[in-house]
N, C-alpha and C positions, 0 to 999 in steps of 0.2 A: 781341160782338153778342148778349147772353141776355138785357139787361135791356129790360125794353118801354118803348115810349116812346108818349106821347100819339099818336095818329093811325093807329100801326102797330100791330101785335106782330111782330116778328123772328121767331119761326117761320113765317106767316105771309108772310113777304120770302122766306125761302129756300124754302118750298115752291112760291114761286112760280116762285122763279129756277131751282129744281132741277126741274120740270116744262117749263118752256122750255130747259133745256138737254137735257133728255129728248128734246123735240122736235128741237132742233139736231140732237141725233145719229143720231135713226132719221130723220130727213129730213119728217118729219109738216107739212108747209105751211099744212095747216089751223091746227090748232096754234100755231102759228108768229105766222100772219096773226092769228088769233085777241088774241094776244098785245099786239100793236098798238092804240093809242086811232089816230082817224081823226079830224082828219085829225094825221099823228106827222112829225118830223123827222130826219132825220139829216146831223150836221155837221160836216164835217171840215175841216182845216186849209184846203183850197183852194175848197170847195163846198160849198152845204146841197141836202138832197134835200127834197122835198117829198113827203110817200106819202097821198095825197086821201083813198083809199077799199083795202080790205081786194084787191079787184082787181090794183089797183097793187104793191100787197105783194106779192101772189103771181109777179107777172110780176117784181118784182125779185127777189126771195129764192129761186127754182125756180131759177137756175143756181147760187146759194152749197150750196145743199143740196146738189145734185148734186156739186161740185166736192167736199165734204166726203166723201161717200161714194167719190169718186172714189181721195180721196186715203187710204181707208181708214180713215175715221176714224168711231167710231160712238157716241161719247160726248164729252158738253162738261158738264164738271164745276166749279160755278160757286164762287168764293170770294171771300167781300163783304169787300172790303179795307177800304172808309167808309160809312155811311149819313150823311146832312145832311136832318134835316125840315126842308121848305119850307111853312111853314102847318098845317095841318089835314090837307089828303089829298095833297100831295106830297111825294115825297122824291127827294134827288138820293142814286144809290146806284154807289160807285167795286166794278167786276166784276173780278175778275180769271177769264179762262176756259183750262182745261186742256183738250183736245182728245185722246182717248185712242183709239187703234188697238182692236182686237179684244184684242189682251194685256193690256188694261189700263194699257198705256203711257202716259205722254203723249209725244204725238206732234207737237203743236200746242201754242202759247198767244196770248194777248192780251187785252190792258185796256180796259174799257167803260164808259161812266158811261152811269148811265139817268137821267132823271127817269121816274120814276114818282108814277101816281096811281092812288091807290084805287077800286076802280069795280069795278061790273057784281062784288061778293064776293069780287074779287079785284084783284090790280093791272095798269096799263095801262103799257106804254113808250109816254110821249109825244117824248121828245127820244133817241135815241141821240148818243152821241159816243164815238169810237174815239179811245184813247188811245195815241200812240209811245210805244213802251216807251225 
């Protein structure tokens, strides 16, 4: 993932993905929600979520954060398994996320495809999709 391509640059993709998973780990909601284009999707094998407005986000995602910290976990460490340009400013980008305790463990994982779009100088998750491992 070094070489660049029209629409992106790959440092670029990961400084973004490694600052939201920043977020993930210290529990930063703003951050988080920030993170989201509005209105964004997430769709999984039995249901899609619809998240309107950054509001929305925050009333879903405040008990994932919690539960994370719950469960000790204070870092998610992101590793871009595919990039797919879609157009100009999208890209479908395959996540894979480590989940690491205070030791530095991983303690957690799982697979996420984004689309992503360019925006606002950096990128937007419009579609989440959680992948069965």
């Amino acid at each position: 993932m070094t070489s660049r391509h029209p629409g992106y640059d790959s440092d670029d993709l990961l400084d973004f993905l490694v600052g939201y998973g920043v977020a993930l780990g210290s529990g930063d909601l703003e951050v988080v929600t920030d993170s989201l284009a509005y209105p964004s999707v997430v769709v999984e094998a039995d249901r899609s979520l619809v998240v309107p407005d950054a509001g929305s986000a925050r009333e879903s995602l405040a008990g994932m954060l919690t539960a994370y910290r719950e469960q000790g976990l204070v870092a998610a460490v992101p590793e871009v398994r595919a990039v797919e340009q879609v157009g100009d400013a999208l890209l479908w980008v395959d996540v894979r996320w480590s989940y690491r305790d205070e030791n530095a463990s991983e303690a957690a994982a799982d697979r996420v495809r984004y689309l992503l779009r360019r925006g606002r100088d950096t990128f937007e998750l419009c579609v989440v999709v959680p992948v069965p491992d």
